[in-house]
N, C-alpha and C positions, 0 to 999 in steps of 0.2 A: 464699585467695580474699578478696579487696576489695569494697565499695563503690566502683564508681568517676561512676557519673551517676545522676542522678532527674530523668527525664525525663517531662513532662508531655505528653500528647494529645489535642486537642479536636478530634474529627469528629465530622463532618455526619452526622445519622440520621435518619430516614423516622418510626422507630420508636417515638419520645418527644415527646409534646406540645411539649417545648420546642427541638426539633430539632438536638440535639445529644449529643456524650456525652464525658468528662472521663476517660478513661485515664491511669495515671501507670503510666511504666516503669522497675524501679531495673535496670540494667546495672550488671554484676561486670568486674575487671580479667582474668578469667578465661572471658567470652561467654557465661558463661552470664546470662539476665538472668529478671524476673519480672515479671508484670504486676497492679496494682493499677486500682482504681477510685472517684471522687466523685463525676462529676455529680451536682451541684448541681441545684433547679428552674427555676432563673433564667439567661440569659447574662451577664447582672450579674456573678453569683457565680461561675459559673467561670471567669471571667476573671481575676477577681480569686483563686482559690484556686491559680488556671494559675501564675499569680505567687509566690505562695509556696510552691508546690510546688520551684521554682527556688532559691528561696533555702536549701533544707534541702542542697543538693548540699554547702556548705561542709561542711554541721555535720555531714554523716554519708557524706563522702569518705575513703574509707582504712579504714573501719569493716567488722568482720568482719558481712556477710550472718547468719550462724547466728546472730548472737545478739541474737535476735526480741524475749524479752521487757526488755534491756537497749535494746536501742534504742528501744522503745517508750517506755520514758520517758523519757528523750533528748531526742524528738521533743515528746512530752505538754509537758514541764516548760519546754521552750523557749518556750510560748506561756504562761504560769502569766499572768503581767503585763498580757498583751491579752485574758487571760480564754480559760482549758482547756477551753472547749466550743464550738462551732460549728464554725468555720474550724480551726482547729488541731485539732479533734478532725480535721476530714474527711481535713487532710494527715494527720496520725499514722494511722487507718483504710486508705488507699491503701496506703502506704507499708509496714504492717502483712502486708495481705493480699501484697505483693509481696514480699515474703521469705519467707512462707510457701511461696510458688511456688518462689522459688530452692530451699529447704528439701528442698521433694520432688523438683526434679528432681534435684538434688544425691545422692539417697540412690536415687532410683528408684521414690520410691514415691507414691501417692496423699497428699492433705493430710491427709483421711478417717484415712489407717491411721496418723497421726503423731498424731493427738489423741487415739487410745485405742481407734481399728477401731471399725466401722460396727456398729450394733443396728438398720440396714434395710438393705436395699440397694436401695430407689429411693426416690422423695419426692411424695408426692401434691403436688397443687398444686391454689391460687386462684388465677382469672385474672378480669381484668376485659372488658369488651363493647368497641367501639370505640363511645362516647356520640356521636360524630359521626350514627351511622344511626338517632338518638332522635327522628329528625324530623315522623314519622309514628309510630301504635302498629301499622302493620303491620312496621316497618325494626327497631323493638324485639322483637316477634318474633320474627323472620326472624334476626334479631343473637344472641341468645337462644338459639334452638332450635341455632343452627347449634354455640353451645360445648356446649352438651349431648349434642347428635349427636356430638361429639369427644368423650366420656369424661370431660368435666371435670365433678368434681361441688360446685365451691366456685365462687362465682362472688362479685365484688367490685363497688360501682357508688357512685355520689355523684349521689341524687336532686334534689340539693337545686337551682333554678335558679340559676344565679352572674348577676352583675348585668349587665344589657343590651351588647353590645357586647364584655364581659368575658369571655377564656378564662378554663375552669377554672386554669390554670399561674400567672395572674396574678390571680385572683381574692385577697380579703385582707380580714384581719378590720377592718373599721371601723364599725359601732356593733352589730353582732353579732346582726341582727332575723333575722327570714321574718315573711313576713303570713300572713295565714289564708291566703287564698288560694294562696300560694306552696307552703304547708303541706299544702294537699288538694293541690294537684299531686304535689306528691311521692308522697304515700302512692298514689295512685292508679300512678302507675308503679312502685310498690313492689309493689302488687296487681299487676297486669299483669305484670312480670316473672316474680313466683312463678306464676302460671300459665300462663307462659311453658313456664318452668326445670322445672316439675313438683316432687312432694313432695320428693324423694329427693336434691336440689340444694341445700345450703346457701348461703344467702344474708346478706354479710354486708355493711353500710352506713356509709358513709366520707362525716362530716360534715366534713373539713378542716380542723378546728378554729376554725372561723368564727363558733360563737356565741356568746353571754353566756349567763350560768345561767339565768334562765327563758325563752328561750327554747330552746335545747339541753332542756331538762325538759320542753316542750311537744313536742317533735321525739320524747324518747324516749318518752314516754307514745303519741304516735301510733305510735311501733312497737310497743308493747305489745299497741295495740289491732288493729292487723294480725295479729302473732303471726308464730313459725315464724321469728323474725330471727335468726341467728346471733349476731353482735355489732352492734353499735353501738360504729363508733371516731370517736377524738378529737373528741369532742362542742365539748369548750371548746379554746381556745388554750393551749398546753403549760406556762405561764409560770406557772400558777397551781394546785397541790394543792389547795388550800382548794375552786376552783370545781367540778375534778375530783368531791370527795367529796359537795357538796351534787347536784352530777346522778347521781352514782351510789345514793345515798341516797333518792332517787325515782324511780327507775328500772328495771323489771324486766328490760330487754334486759342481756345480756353486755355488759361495755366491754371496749374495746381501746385500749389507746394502747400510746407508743413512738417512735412513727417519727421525730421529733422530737427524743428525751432522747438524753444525750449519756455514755457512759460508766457502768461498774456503778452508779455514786453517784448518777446523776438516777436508777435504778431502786429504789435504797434505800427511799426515803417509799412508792411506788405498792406495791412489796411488802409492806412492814411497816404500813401503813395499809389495806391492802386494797381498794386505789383501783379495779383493773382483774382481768376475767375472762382476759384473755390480752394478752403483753406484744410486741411487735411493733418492736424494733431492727434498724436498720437497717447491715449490715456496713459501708457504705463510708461512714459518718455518726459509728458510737457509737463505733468504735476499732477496726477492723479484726476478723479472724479471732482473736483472741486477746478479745479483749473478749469479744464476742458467745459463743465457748465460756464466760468467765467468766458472763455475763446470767443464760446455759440453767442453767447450773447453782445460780444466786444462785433463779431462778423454780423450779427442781425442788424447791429447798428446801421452796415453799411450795405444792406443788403444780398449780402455774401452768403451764399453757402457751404456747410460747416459737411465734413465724410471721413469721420475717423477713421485712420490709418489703422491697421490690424493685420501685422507679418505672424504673428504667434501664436499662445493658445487660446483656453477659453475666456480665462478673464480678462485676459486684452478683448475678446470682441462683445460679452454680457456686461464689465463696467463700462465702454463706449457707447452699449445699448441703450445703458441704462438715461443715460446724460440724452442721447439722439431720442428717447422716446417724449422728451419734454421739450424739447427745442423746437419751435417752427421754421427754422431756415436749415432743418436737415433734406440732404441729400442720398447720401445712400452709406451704407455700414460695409468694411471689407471681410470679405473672409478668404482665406487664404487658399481653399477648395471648396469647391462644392458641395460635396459630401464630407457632410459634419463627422464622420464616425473617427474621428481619427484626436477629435476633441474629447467625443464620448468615451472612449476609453479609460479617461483620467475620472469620470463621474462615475456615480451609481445611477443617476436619471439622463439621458440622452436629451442630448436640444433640441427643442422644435423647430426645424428647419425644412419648410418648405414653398415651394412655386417661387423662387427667389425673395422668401421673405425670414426672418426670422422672429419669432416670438419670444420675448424673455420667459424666464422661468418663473412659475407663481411663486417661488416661495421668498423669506423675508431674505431682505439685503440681497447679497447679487442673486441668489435663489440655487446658487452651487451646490453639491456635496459632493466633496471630493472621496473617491475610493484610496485610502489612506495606504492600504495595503500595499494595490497596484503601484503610489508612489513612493514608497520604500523598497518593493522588490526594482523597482527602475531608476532609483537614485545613482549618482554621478559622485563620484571623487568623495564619499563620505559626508557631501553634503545634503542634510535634511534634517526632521524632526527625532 
């Protein structure tokens, strides 16, 4: 069996702030084929990653599929020059997780039982509200109550107000403030929600990495004084350890970051410095299914818990599943709503998702089947199969 295309696909979604989603498919000279994933946050960006997804068909046409961790650097090292992290991590991540899929369906078997067999067999999950119904504090509520009447007991949210006019998706660090005033809004929605959500709901708070160190230090001391936060992630902007340790240093809330860092090596300083309470890589971002089992395991060392990051669609959150159902210092799995059906769409079999938990799918490799149809009647800019 061959590599014979790497093929990218950008459909239209309901489901994602930025309304879209970044699928890459490798096809074998043999039909069997697998499916990977980047969406990007930006159309900017996956346009531009749609593009280089294309150009890897040279470099890894004729290439044996099985052999996952050789082509992985392949892939990694072809980009050394234009710099191994960002874009080029995302293609190598895609591209990663979709052989892992040929992998299992190839053998018959789940991803899960190829990495070492499950120590769970389903996956709690954090999900976030839809911040669109924050418009009133009864819509917050109402938003509220309704995932906790579903079983979920993690719930994810970004208080912070983004600036006039500004979606959260395009929102962006430029001098990195909150006023007072922005600052008691928040917390007060921070109150509101928790007694929203009741005791027994973990609440955990996602500054986007928007601030500068005193303010991020101001933000985490207000969570302090609320109490009962789960984490506190990316305070500061990723680019910078140093800011990292001076707000962790004053800070009682748990951090989290990740989502951002790019491969085991940007998790190196945060573990060995003790930068963060729980570390948060993102599979279709840091290097694929092969990475992110490497992360869990580099964080097990240090008794870290590992809660892949998942803003997208389904293969972002079944290949992070897949890696979290074998790791023992998993935490919890994101999804980006509560009700799955907005993933289901894109399959022919629906996810099982329920009481705040998710169960992978039986079948071999990620256990996907994509409604092919659906994703060419919703294809974007001529990009797809």
């Amino acid at each position: 069996m061959k590599i014979a295309d790497v093929v990218p696909w950008l459909v239209r979604s309901e489901s994602t702030g930025w309304g879209e989603y970044l699928f890459v498919e490798v096809r074998t000279d043999e039909g069997v084929t697998g499916w990977g994933e980047i969406t990007t946050t930006t159309p900017t960006a996956n346009r531009s990653v749609a593009a280089m997804v294309r150009q890897v068909n040279d470099l890894l046409a004729g290439d044996d599929p099985a052999r996952i961790e050789d082509t992985w650097h392949k892939v990694f090292r072809a980009f050394t020059y234009m710099g191994s992290r960002g874009a080029g991590t995302n293609v190598v991540s895609a591209v990663d997780i979709a052989l892992w899929d040929i992998r299992g369906k190839v053998l018959g078997l789940p991803i899960c039982e190829l990495l070492g067999g499950r120590v769970r067999d389903d996956l709690l999950i954090y999900t976030h509200p839809d911040q669109r119904r924050f418009g009133t504090p009864e819509g917050v509520v109402e938003e509220i109550r309704a995932i906790a009447d579903s079983g979920h007991t993690g719930i994810k949210f970004d208080p912070f107000p983004a600036r006039p006019g500004v979606s959260l998706a395009d929102d962006r660090y430029l001098d990195g403030r909150i006023s007072r005033a922005e600052l008691r809004q928040a917390m007060e929605l921070v109150v509101l929600i928790r007694e929203a959500a009741g005791p027994d709901v973990e609440l955990l708070i996602d500054a986007h990495g928007r601030f500068d160190v005193p303010n991020a230090i101001r933000i985490g001391q207000a969570l302090d004084e609320v109490g009962d936060i789960h984490w506190y992630e990316e305070p500061v902007p990723p680019e910078s350890y140093r800011a990292l340790e001076q707000v962790r240093g004053q800070v009682r809330t748990p951090i989290s970051v990740g989502e951002r860092l790019h491969t085991r090596w940007d998790f190196v300083p945060v573990l060995q410095n003790r930068l963060a309470d729980f570390v948060m890589p993102d599979v279709t971002w840091t290097g694929g299914i092969s990475e992110l089992k490497k992360i869990a395991t580099m964080a097990e060392a240090y008794y870290v818990p590992i809660s892949p990051h998942d803003a997208a669609g389904p293969v972002n959150l079944v290949a992070g599943g897949h890696v979290m159902a074998t790791v023992p210092n998993f935490y919890r799995i994101e999804s980006s709503r509560h009700d799955l059906s907005g993933y289901n769409r894109f399959l022919t079999t629906p996810l099982d998702n329920r009481d705040g938990r998710l169960v992978l799918p039986a079948g071999p490799g990620l256990g996907l089947d994509f409604d092919l149809d659906y994703l060419r009647a919703n294809a974007r800019d001529g990009i797809h199969g």
